[in-house]
C-alpha positions in Angstrom: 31.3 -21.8 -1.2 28.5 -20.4 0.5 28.8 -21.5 4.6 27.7 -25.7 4.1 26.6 -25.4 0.7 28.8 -26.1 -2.6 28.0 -25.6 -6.1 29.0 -28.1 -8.7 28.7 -27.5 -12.4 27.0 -30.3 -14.1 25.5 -31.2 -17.4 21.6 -31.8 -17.3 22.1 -35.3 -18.1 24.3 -35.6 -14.8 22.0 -33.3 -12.9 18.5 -35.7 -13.9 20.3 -39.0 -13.3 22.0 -38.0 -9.7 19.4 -36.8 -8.1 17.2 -39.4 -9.4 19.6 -41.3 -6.8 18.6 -40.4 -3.8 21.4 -42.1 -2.0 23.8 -39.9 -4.2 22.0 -36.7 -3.5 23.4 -34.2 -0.9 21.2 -31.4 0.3 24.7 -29.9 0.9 25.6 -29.3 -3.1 23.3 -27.3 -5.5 23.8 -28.2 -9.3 23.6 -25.9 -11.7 23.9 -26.1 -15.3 26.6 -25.0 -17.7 26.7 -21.3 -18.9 25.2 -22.2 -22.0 22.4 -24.1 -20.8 21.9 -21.5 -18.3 21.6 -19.1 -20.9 18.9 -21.1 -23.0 16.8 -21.6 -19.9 16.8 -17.9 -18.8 15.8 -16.8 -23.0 13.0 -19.6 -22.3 12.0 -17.6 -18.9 12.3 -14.1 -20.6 10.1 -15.1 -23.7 7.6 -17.1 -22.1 6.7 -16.2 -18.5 8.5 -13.0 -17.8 5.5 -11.2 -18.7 2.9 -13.1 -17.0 5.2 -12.5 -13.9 7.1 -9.0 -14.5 8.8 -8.9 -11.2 12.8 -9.3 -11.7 14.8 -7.4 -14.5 15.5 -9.3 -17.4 19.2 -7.4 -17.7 19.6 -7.6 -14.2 19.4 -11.2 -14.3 21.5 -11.4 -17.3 24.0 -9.5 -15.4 24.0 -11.8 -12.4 24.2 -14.5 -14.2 27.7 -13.9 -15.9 28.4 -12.5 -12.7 28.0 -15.6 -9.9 29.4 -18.3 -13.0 32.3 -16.3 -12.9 32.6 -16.0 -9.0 31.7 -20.1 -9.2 35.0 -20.4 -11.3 37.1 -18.0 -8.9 36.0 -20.3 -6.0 34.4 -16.9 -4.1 31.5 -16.1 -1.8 27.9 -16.2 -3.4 24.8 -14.5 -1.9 21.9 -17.9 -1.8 19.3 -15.7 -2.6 21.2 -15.0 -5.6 21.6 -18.6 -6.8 17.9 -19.2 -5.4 17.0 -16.2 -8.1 18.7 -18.3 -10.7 17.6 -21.2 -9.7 13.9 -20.6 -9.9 14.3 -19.2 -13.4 16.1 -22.6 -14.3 12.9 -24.3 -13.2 10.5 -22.7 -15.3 12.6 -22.5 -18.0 13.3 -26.1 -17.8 9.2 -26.7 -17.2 8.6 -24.1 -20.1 11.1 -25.0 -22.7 10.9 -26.9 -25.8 12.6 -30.2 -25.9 14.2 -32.5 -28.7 16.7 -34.6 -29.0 19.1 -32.1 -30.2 18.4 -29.6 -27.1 21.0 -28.8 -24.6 18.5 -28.3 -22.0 15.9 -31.9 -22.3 15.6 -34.3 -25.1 11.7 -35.4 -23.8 9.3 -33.3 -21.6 9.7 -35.8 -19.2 13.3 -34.5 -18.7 12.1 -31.2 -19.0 9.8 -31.2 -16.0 12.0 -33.4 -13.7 14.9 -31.2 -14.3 12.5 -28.8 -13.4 12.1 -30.5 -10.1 15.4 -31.1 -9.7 16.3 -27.0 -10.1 13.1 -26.5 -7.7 14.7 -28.4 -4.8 18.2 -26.6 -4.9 16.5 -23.5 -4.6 14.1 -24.3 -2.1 17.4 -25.6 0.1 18.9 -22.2 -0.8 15.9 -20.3 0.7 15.9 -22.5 3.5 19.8 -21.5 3.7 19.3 -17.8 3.1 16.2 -17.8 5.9 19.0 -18.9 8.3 21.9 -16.9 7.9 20.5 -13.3 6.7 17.1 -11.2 8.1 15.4 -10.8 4.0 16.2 -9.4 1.0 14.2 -8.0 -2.1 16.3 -11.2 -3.9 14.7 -13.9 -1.1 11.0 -11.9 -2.3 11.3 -12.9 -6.0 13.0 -16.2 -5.5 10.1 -17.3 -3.2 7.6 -15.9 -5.8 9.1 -17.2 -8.7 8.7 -20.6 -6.7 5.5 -20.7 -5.8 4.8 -20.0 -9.1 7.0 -23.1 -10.4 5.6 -25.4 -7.9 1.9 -23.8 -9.0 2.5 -25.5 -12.6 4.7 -28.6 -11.2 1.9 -29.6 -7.8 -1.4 -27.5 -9.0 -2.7 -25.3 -6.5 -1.0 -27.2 -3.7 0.2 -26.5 -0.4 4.0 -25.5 -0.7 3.1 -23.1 -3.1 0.6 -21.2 -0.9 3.5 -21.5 1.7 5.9 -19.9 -0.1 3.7 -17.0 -1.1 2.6 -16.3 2.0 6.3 -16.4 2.9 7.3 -13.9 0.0 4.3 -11.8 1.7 6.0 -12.1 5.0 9.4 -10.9 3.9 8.2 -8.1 1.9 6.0 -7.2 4.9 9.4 -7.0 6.9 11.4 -5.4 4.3 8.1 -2.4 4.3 7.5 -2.8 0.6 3.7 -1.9 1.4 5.4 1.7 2.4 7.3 2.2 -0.3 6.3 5.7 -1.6 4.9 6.5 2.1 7.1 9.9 2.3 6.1 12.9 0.9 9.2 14.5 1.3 11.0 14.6 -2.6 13.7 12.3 -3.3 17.5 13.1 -3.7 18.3 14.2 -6.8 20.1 13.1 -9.2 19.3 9.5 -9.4 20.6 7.3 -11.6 19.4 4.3 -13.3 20.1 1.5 -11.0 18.0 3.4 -8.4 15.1 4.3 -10.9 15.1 0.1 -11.4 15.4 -1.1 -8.0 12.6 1.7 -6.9 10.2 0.3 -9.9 10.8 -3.7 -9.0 9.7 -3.5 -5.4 6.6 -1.5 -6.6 6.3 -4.4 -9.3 7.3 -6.9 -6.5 4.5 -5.3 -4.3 1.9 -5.2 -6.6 2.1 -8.7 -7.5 1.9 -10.0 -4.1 -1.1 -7.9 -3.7 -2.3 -9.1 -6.9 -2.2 -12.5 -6.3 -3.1 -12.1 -2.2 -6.8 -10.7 -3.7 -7.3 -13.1 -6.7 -6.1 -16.0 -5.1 -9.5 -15.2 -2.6 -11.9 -16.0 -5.4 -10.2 -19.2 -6.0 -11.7 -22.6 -4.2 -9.5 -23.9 -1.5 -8.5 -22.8 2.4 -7.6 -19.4 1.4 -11.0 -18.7 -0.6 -12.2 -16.1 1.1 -9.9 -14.4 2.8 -6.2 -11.9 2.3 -3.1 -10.9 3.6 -2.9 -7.1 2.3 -5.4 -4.9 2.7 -5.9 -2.0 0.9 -5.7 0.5 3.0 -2.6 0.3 4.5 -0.9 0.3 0.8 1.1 3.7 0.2 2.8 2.2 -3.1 2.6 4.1 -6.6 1.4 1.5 -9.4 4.5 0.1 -11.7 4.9 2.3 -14.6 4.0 1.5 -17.7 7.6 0.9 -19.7 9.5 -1.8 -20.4 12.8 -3.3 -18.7 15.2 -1.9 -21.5 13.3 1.7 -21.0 14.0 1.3 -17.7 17.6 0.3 -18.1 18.1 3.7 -20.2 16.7 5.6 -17.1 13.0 6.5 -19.4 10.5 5.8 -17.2 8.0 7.9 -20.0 6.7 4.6 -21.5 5.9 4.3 -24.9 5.6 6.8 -27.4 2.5 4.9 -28.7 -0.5 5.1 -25.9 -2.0 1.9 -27.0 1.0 0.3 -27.7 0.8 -3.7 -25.6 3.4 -4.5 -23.0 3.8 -6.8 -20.4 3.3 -4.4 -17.7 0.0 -2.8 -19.5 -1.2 -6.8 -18.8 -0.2 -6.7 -15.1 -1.6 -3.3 -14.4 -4.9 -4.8 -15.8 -4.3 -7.7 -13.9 -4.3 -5.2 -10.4 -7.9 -3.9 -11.6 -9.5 -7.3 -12.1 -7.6 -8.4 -8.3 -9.5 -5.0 -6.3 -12.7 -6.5 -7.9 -11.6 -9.8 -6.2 -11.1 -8.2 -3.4 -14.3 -6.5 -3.1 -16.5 -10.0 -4.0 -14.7 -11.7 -1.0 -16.0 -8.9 1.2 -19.3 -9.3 0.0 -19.9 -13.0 -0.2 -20.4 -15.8 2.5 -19.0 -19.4 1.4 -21.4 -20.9 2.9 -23.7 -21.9 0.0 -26.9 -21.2 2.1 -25.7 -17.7 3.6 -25.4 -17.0 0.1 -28.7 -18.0 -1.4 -30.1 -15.4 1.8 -28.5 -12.6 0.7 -30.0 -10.3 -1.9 -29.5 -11.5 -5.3 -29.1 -8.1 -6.4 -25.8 -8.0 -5.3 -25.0 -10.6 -7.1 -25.9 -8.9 -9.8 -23.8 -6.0 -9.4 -20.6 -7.7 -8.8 -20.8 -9.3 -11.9 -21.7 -6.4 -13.8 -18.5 -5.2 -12.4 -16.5 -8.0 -14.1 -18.4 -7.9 -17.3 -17.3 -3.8 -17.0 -13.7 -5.1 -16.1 -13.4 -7.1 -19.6 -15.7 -4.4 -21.4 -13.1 -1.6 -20.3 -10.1 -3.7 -21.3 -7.7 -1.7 -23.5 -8.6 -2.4 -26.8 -5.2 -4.3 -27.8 -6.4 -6.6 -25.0 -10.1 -7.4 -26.2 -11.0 -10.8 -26.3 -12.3 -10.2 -29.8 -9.3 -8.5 -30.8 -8.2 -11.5 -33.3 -6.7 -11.7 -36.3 -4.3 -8.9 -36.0 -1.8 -10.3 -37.7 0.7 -7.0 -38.2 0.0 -6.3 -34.0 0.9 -10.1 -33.4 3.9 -10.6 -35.3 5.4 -7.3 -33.5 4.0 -8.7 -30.1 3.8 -12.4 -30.6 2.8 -13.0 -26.5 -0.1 -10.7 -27.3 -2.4 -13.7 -28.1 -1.4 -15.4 -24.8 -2.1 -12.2 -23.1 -5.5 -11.4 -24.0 -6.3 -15.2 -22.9 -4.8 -14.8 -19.7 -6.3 -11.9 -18.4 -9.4 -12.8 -20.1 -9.5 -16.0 -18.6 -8.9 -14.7 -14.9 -11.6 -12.9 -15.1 -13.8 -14.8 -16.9 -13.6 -17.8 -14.5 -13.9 -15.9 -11.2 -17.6 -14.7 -13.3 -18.7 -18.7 -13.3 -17.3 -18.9 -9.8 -19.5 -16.1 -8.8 -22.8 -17.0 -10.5 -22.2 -21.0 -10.3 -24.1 -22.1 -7.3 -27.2 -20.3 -9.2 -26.7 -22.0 -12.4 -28.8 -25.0 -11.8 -31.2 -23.4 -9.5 -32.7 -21.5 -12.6 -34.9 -24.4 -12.3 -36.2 -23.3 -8.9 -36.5 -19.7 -9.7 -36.1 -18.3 -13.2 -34.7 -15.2 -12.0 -31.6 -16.6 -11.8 -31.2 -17.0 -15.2 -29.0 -14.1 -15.2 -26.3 -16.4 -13.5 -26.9 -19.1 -15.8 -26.4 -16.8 -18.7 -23.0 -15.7 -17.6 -21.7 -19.1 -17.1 -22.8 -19.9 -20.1 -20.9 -17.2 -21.5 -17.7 -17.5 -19.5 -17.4 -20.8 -20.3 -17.9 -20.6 -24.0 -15.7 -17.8 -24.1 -12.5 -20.1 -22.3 -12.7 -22.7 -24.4 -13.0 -20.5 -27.5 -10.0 -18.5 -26.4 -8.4 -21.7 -25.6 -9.0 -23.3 -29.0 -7.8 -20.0 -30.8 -4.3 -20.3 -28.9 -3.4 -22.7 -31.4 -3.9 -20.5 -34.6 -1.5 -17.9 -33.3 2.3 -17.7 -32.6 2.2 -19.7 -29.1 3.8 -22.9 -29.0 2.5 -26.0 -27.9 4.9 -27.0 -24.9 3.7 -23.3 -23.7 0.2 -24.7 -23.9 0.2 -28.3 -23.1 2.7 -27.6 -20.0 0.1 -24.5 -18.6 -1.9 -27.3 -16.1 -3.9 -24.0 -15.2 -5.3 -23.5 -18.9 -6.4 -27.0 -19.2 -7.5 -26.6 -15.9 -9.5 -23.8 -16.3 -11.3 -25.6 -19.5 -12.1 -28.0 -17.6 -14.3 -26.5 -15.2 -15.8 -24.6 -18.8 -16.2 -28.1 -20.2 -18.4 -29.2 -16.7 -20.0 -25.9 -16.8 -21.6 -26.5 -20.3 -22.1 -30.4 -19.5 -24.0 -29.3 -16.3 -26.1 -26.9 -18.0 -27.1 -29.1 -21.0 -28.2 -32.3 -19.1 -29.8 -30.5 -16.1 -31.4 -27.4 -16.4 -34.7 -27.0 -18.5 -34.3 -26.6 -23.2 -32.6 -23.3 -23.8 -32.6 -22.1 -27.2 -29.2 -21.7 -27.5 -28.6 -25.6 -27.2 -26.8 -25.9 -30.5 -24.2 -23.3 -29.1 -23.6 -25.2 -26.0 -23.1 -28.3 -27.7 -20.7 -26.9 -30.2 -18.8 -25.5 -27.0 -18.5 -29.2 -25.6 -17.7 -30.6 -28.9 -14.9 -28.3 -29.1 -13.4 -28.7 -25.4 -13.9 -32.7 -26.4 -11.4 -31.8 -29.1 -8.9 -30.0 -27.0 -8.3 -32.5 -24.5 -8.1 -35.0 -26.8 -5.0 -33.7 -28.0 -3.9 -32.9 -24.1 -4.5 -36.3 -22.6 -0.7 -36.4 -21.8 -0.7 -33.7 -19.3 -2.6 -35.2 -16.6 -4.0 -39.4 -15.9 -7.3 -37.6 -14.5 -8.3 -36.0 -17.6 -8.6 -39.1 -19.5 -10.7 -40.6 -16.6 -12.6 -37.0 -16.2 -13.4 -37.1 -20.3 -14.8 -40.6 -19.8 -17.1 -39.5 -17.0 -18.4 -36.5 -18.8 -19.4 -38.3 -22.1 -21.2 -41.2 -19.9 -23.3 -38.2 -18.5 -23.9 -37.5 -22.1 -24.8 -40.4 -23.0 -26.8 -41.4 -20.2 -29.0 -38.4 -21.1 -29.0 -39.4 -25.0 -27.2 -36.2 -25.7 -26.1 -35.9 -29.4 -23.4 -33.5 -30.5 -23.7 -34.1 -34.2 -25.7 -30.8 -34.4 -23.4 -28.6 -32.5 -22.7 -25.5 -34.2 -18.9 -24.2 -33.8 -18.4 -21.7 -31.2 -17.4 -18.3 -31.5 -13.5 -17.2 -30.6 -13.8 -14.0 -28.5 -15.4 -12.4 -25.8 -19.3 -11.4 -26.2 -19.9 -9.0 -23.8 -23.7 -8.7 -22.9 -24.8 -4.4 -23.4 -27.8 -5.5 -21.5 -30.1 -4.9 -24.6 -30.9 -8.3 -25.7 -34.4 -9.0 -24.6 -33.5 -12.4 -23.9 -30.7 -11.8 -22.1 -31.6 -8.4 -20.2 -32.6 -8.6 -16.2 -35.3 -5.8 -15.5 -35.1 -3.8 -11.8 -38.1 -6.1 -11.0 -36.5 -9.5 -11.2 -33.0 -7.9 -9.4 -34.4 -7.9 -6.1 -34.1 -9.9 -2.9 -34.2 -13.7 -2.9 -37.6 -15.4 -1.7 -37.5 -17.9 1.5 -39.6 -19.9 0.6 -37.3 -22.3 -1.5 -37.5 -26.0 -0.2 -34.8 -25.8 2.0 -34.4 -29.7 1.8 -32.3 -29.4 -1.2 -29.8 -27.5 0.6 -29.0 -30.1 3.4 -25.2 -31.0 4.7 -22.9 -32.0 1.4 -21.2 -35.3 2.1 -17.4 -34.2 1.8 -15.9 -37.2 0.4 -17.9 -36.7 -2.5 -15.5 -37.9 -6.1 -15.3 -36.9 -9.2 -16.9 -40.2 -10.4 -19.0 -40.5 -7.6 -21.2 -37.5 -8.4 -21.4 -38.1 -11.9 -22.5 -41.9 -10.6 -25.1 -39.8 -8.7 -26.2 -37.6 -11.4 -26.7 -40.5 -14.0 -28.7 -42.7 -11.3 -30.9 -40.0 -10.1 -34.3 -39.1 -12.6 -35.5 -36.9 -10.7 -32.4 -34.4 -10.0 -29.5 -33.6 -8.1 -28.5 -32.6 -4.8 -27.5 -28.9 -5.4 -25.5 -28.5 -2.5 -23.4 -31.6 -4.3 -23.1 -30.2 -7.3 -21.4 -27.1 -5.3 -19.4 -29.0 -3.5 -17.9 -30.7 -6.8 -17.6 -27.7 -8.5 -15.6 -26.1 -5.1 -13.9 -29.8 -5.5 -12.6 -29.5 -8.9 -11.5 -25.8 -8.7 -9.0 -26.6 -5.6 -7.9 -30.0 -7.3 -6.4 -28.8 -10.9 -6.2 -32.2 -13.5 
C-alpha cells in the first residue's frame, strides 16, 4: 500500500481487458505485470531505447525491480516515484517490444501499444500521487521524462508530452540540478560507487533536459522558438563518457579504445547538435517575412554550422560509415545510432533553409537552401531505407512514429522541389529519392490512417504534373557532405550577402490557417501559375507539428 493507491499483480491479458472496462477501472489500483514479464519489458527498454535516452541506470533499475516485487509480496510501503520509474519503462517496453503469439508480454502490436497505454496511465496517476504527498525527487525527474517520451511515440508531438517535460524541467529546477558541480571546493573523499552513479545520472538527467529544452526549439509547434534553460546559468560537467557497468565498478576512465561507440558518445553528440539549436532560435524570427528581411548570409552560416556538426561527427558515427559489419555485430544499435543523430540534425537543416526552397524561383541565390534540402532529404530517406539491411528490427522501426515522420517531410521536400521549382540537373536523383520513400511507406501503411491518405495526395501532385519515376536512379545510403568545391554547388562571398526588397511582396500576404493537408495539394494542382509561398510554409510548419 502506498496512502489510497494499491498494487495488484496481474497477467497482461487481465491488465488489457480491465482497463478496456472503464466501469471496472479504479484510478485507485495500479497493475503491474508479473516478475517475469516485468523482466522481458525492462531487457526490451535496456536494448532498445536505453541509449537513445541514457538517463536511469540499467542495474539500478534491475535492482529496484527485485526490490519493490518483493516489498509488493511483503504487503510494505512503496515510494510512487518508484513504481512510476517502473512503470514508464513497462510502457515503452510494451510499445517497443516484439510481439507473437507465443510472447508473455503481447501476442499482436495492437496489444503491445494498448498495454502500453494502459502502463502509461498507472504511472501518470502515480506522478500525480507522488506530486501530492512529497516536494520532488531525482526518481519523479526520470519518470516524468521517460513519459513524455512514451506519450511522444503513443500521441506524436502532443500536448501532455510537452507538459510533462516541462514538468521534469520544473522539478529538476527545484531539486538545483543546473548547479550540480557549482562548488569549487573538492569533494569528500573516499567516495564510493553508488555516489560516483547518482553524481553521473543527474548530470545525464540535466543534460537531457537541456538537450531536449534547445532542440525541441527548432521543432514546429508553440514551443518553436523559444527555451527553458539557458546557458549561462548551467554549472554542470558533461556526462562522462563510460558505460553503466563501468560506472557500477566505480571506473569512470571510459573506454580503453578512444573511438570505441557508446551510448553516451551518441548523447554527448546529441548536446553539440542542441547548443546549435539553441543558437538558430536566437537568430531567427518565425515570422516568415521577418525572415526573408534579414541578411541571407546568416542563413548561410548557421547551416554551415550543421553541415560542420555532421562533418565533425566521430567517425564511428558517419552517415557513410556502412557496411562495417565486424563494428555492427559488436554494437548492433550502432546503425540506429548514426540515423538518429544524423537525422536530428539533418531535419532541423531543411527546417532552416525550407521557406527558401521554392523561392529559388524568385532569386537564384537561394539555391544554396534548395541544395541543402535537397540533400537532407535524400540523405533521411536513404538512412531510413538502409535501417532495414542492418541488425534493427522491424517493430523498432515500424513503431518509431518519429522516423516515418521525419521521411515524410523528406518525401514532401523532394515532391515540392520536383513539381515546382525550375529543371535541375539532378532530377533523376530526386526522383530515385521519391521512388524509394514510395517504397518505404508502402510497407508502413499500418502505423498511421493519414499516411495512406498523405501517399495518395502526393502521387496525384505527380501525376497532375505528368511526373514519371520510371527513370529514377537509386539513391545513395549516407551522408554527402558538400566541401564547398563543387562549382555547382559552391555559394561565392558575392551571392552571400543581404536580401533584396524589392521582391513582390504580394506573395507573402496572411496564410489562411485552416489550410489541410489535402487542401493545399488541391491548391497546388489547380493553380498553373504557382503557389502561394507563405502556404506552402504554413503546410510545411503544419506537417512538422502534426506527425502521421
Amino acid at each position: 500500500m502506498s496512502d489510497s493507491l494499491a498494487y495488484e499483480v496481474r497477467s497482461t491479458s487481465d491488465i488489457l481487458a480491465l482497463s478496456g472496462q472503464e466501469q471496472q477501472f479504479s484510478r485507485n489500483v495500479i497493475r503491474l505485470p508479473p516478475f517475469s514479464t516485468a523482466s522481458v519489458l525492462l531487457h526490451t527498454y535496456e536494448t532498445k531505447i536505453s541509449s537513445i535516452c541514457p538517463i536511469v541506470h540499467i542495474p539500478t533499475v534491475r535492482s529496484l525491480l527485485r526490490t519493490s516485487y518483493f516489498r509488493l509480496n511483503n504487503s510494505a510501503i512503496i515510494s510512487p516515484s518508484s513504481i512510476a520509474v517502473l512503470l514508464a519503462v513497462f510502457a515503452l517496453g510494451a510499445f517497443f517490444g516484439d510481439t507473437s503469439s507465443t510472447s508473455e508480454v503481447a501476442a499482436t502490436e495492437a496489444d503491445g501499444i494498448a498495454l502500453s497505454k494502459a502502463f502509461s496511465r498507472h504511472a501518470l496517476d502515480l506522478l500525480d500521487q507522488s506530486r501530492r504527498t512529497s516536494s520532488g525527487t531525482l526518481e519523479d525527474v526520470q519518470a516524468h521524462i521517460l513519459m513524455s517520451l512514451a506519450l511522444s511515440h503513443i500521441d506524436g508531438f502532443s500536448a501532455r508530452s510537452r507538459m510533462l517535460f516541462s514538468s521534469a524541467l520544473s522539478l529538476a529546477r527545484d531539486l538545483r540540478l543546473h548547479r550540480l558541480d557549482e562548488s569549487e571546493a573538492p569533494k569528500a573523499a573516499p567516495r564510493n560507487a553508488r555516489d560516483l552513479i547518482d553524481e553521473e545520472f543527474k548530470r545525464r538527467v540535466f543534460w537531457y533536459l537541456a538537450s531536449e529544452d534547445w532542440l525541441q526549439s527548432t521543432i514546429s509547434g508553440p514551443q518553436e522558438g523559444m527555451y527553458w534553460i539557458q546557458q549561462g546559468h548551467i554549472k554542470v560537467k558533461l556526462p562522462r563518457d563510460c558505460t553503466d557497468d563501468e560506472l557500477s565498478l566505480g571506473d569512470t576512465s571510459g573506454s580503453t579504445f578512444e573511438e570505441a561507440p557508446s551510448h553516451v558518445m551518441v548523447f554527448l553528440e546529441r548536446i553539440r547538435l542542441a547548443r546549435i539549436c539553441c543558437e538558430i532560435a536566437d537568430n531567427l524570427p518565425l515570422e516568415t517575412v521577418a525572415l526573408l528581411q534579414m541578411p541571407y548570409e546568416r542563413i548561410i552560416a548557421l547551416d554551415q554550422k550543421l553541415e560542420q556538426f555532421l562533418a565533425t561527427l566521430p567517425p564511428v558515427l558517419q552517415y557513410n560509415c556502412t557496411n562495417d559489419h565486424i563494428l555492427e555485430s559488436m554494437y548492433p544499435q550502432l546503425p540506429s545510432w548514426r540515423y538518429c543523430i544524423a537525422k536530428a540534425a539533418l531535419s532541423r537543416r531543411w527546417k532552416l533553409n525550407q521557406p527558401f526552397l521554392l523561392r529559388q524561383n524568385l532569386d537564384p541565390r537561394y539555391a544554396y537552401s534548395r541544395r541543402a534540402c535537397v540533400e537532407s532529404a535524400h540523405a533521411v530517406i536513404a538512412g531510413y531505407t538502409s535501417l532495414f539491411t542492418c541488425n534493427v528490427t522491424s517493430t523498432l522501426l515500424t513503431r518509431m512514429g518519429i522516423a516515418i515522420h521525419f521521411t515524410h517531410l523528406a518525401l514532401s521536400i523532394l515532391i515540392m522541389d520536383l513539381c515546382f521549382n525550375q529543371p535541375q540537373r539532378d532530377v533523376t536523383r530526386i526522383k530515385g529519392g521519391i521512388e524509394a520513400a514510395f517504397k518505404i511507406f508502402g510497407n508502413a501503411r499500418t502505423v498511421s490512417p493519414l499516411l495512406a491518405k498523405s501517399l495518395a495526395s502526393l502521387k496525384a501532385v505527380l501525376q497532375r504534373y505528368n511526373i514519371d519515376l520510371a527513370d529514377a536512379s537509386p539513391p545513395n545510403v549516407g551522408v554527402q557532405i558538400s566541401n564547398g568545391d563543387d562549382a555547382e554547388h559552391s555559394t561565392s562571398d558575392a551571392t552571400i550577402q543581404e536580401l533584396s526588397n524589392t521582391h513582390d511582396q504580394s506573395r507573402y500576404q496572411d496564410v489562411r490557417t485552416d489550410t489541410t493537408f489535402d487542401a493545399f495539394w488541391d491548391i497546388a494542382m489547380q493553380n498553373d501559375g504557382g503557389i502561394d509561398l507563405n502556404e506552402w510554409d504554413h503546410l510545411f510548419s503544419t506537417l512538422d507539428t502534426r506527425p502521421i
